[in-house]
C-alpha positions in Angstrom: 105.6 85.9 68.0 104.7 85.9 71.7 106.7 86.9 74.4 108.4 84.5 76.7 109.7 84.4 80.5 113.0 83.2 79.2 113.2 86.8 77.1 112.0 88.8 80.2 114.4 86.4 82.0 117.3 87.7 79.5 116.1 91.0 79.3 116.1 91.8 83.0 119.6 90.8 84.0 120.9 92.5 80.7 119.6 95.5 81.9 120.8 95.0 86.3 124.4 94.0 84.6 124.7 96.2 81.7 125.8 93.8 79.4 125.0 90.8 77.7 128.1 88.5 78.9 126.8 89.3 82.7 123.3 88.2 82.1 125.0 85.3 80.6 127.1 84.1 83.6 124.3 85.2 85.7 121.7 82.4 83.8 124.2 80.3 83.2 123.3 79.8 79.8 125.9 80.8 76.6 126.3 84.2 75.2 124.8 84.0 71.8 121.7 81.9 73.5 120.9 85.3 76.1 121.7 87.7 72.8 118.9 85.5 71.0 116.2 85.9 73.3 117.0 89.6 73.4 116.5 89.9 69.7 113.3 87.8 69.7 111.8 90.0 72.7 112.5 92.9 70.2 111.0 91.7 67.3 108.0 90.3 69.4 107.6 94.1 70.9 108.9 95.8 67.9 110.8 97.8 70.5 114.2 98.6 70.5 114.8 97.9 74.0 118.9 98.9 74.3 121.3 101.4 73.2 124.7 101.0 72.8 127.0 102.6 75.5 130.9 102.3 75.1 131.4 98.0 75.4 128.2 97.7 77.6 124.1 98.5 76.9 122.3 100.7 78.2 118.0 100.9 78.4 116.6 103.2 75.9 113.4 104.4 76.5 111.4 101.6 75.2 113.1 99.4 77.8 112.7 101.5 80.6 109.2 100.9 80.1 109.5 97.8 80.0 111.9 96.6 83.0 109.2 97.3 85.5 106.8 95.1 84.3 109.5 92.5 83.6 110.3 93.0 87.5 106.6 92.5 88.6 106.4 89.4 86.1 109.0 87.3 87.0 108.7 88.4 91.2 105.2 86.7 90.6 106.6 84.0 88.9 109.6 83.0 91.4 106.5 83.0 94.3 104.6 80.7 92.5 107.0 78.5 91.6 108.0 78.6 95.6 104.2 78.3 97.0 104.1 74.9 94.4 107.5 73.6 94.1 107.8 72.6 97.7 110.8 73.4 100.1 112.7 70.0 98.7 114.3 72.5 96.2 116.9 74.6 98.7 119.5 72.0 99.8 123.0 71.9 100.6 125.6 74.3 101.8 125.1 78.0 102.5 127.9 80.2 104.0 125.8 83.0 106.2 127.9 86.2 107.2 126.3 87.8 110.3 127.8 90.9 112.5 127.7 89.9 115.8 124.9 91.6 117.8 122.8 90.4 114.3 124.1 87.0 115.3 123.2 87.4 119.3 119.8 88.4 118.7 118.4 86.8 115.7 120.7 83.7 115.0 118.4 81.1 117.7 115.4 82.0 116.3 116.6 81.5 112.5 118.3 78.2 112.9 115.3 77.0 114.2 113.2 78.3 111.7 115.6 76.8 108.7 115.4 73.5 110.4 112.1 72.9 110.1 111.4 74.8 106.6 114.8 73.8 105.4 115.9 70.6 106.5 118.0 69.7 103.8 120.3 73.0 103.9 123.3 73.3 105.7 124.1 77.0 107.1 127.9 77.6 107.6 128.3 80.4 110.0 130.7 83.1 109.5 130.7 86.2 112.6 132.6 89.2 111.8 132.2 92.8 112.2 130.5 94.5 108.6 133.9 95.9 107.0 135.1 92.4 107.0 132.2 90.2 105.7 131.5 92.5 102.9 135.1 92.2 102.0 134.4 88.2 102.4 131.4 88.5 100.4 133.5 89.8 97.7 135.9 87.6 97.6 133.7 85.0 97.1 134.3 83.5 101.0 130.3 83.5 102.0 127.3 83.5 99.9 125.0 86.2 101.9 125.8 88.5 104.7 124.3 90.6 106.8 125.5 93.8 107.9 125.0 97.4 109.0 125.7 100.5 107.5 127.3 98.8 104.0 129.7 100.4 101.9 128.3 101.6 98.2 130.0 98.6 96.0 128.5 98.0 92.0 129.9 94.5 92.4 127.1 93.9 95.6 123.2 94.1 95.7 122.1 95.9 99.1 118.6 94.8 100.1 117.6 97.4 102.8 116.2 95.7 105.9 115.6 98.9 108.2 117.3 100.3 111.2 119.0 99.1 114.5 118.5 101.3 117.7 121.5 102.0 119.6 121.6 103.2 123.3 123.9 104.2 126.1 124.3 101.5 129.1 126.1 101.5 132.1 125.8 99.2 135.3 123.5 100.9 137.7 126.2 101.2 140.3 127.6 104.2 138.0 124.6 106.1 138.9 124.7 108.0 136.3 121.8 110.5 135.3 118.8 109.0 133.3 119.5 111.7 130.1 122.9 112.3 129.1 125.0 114.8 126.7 128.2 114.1 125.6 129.9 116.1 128.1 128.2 114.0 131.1 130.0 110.8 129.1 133.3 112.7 128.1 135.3 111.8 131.5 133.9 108.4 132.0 135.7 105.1 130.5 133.7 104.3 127.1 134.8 100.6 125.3 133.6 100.0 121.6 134.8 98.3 118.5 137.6 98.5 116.8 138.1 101.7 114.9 136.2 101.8 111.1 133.4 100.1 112.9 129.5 101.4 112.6 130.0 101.3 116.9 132.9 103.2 116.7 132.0 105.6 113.8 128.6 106.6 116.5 130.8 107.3 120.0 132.4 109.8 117.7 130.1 111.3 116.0 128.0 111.9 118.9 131.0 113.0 120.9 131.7 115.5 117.6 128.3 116.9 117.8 129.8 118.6 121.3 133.1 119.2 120.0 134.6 117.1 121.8 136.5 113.6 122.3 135.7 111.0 124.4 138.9 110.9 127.1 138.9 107.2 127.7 137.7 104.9 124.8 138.9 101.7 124.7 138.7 99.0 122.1 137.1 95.3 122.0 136.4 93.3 119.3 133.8 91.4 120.6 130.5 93.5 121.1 128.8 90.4 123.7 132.4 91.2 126.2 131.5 95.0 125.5 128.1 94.0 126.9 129.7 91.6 130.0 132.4 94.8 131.0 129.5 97.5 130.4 127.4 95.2 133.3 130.5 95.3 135.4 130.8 98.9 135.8 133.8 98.7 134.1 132.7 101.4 131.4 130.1 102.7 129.6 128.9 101.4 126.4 127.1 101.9 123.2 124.8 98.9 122.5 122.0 97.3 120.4 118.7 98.2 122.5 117.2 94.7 121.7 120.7 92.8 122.8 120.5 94.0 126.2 116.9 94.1 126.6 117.1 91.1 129.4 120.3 92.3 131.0 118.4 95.7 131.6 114.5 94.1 132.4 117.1 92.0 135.2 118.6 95.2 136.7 121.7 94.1 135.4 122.0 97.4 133.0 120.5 101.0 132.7 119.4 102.6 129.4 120.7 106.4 129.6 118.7 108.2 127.4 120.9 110.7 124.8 120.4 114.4 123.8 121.2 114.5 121.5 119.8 111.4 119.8 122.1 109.1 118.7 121.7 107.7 114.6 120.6 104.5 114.0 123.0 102.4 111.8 121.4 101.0 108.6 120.6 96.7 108.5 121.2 95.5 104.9 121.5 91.8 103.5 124.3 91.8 101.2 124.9 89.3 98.3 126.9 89.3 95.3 125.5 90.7 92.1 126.6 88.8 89.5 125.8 85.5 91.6 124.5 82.8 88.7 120.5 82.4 89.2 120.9 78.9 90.1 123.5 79.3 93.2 120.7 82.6 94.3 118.2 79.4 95.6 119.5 79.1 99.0 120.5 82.8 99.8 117.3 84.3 98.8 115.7 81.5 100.7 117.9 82.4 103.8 117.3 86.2 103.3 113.4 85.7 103.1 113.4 83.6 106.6 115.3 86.2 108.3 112.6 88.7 107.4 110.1 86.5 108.8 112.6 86.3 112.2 113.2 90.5 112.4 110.0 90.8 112.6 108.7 88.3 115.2 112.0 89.1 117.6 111.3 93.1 117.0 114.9 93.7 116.0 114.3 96.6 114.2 113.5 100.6 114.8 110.0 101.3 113.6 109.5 103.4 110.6 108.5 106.7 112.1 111.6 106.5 113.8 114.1 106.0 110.9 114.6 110.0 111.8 118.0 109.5 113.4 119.4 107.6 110.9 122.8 109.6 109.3 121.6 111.0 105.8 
């Protein structure tokens, strides 16, 4: 008896979900067909790949061993069948969840590039700040989102992308000095996003790091006003480096270096777990484009300087 993708198919997911019912929904095939495949993989091996764990499995050894390869198998596999099955194959409606300065920066560049690679899919936009599209994620509102500094959920897969620099601006009229601490910011008028936000969470943490409070912070929910009052000397803000990059090559802003250095808030795609293989087509198709666009529009922090990022 030889083994089979489908097997490696029904092994894998078995093992991400932890049972055999998941790997079910997730294939969309019936229950007894995935616990089938699983038995013929084990006889094939003569392995016994799971243990028994309360009402779930667990891998034993044997299938420890074995998930890895299983990974590297069917990865190859979904290439191949991409490189020959053509583009024709990722169609239809896909709800996109993007936070806003994401959106700002990256969203031009990506519709573009799903146009021509994709023609036949149609992206439904969704902007809203992180908390909020993973919450819509869950509820089954958008297919894919992408978000910074996600909250641990069992329920979500978390594909890391990397790290987004963060920097002080103000309107050169402020004239404020080039390096600043938090008490050179304390006094001044500082506007972020709501409270519970990865914008908000930084002004206070740095702030913290002093021991002290910022004594004017207002709130905005939109991070591209932030941007607009920031350039109007109205206050000082904390902004996405690459956002503002043509406000401040114009004159329009001033980059104010930090001491100390401020952390970088984690990037991560976020999509459903338990999402059936068949509906993953057009997410994974989005999520692999936006790869291709972080890197040509240099959205991202280098690795060597991942160092600020919060442990």
């Amino acid at each position: 008896m030889r083994v089979t993708l489908a097997q490696l198919a029904a092994f894998l997911w078995t093992a991400r979900l932890g049972s055999v019912r998941a790997a079910a929904r997730q294939l969309n095939l019936s229950q007894p067909t995935v616990s089938l495949r699983l038995r013929d993989l084990q006889l094939a091996l003569g392995r016994v790949l799971f243990e028994r764990e309360g009402r779930g499995l667990r891998l034993g050894p044997d299938g420890a061993a074995l998930l890895e390869h299983a990974t590297r198998i069917l990865g190859e596999v979904a290439l191949l069948e991409e490189r020959l099955g053509g583009q024709g194959q990722v169609a239809g409606r896909v709800r996109i969840g993007m936070q806003e300065t994401f959106a700002m920066v990256c969203l031009p560049p990506l519709l573009r590039d799903l146009s021509e690679t994709y023609p036949a899919l149609r992206p439904e936009l969704v902007i809203d700040t992180s908390a909020d599209l993973q919450a819509a994620l869950l509820a089954g509102a958008i297919d894919i989102a992408f978000v910074s500094n996600p909250t641990p959920d069992l329920r979500l897969t978390i594909v890391p992308l990397g790290f987004q620099e963060a920097v002080w601006a103000a309107a050169p009229s402020l004239a404020l000095p080039a390096e600043v601490c938090p008490q050179d910011l304390q006094p001044r008028p500082i506007i972020a996003t709501p409270p519970g936000s990865p914008m908000h969470r930084q002004i206070i943490d740095w702030f913290a790091s002093a021991g002290i409070e910022p004594a004017q912070l207002g709130v905005c929910s939109s991070v591209s006003v932030i941007a607009h009052l920031v350039a109007a000397g109205v206050a000082v803000g904390l902004l996405p480096r690459r956002m503002i990059a043509a406000d401040v090559a114009a004159g329009r802003l001033a980059v104010l270096a930090s001491v100390p250095p401020l952390a970088a808030p984690r990037v991560a795609a976020l999509y459903r777990t338990e999402t059936r293989a068949d509906a993953l087509a057009a997410p994974m198709a989005i999520l692999k484009r936006v790869i291709t666009v972080l890197e040509a529009v240099d959205y991202l922090l280098p690795t060597a300087r991942d160092s600020t990022e919060e442990p």
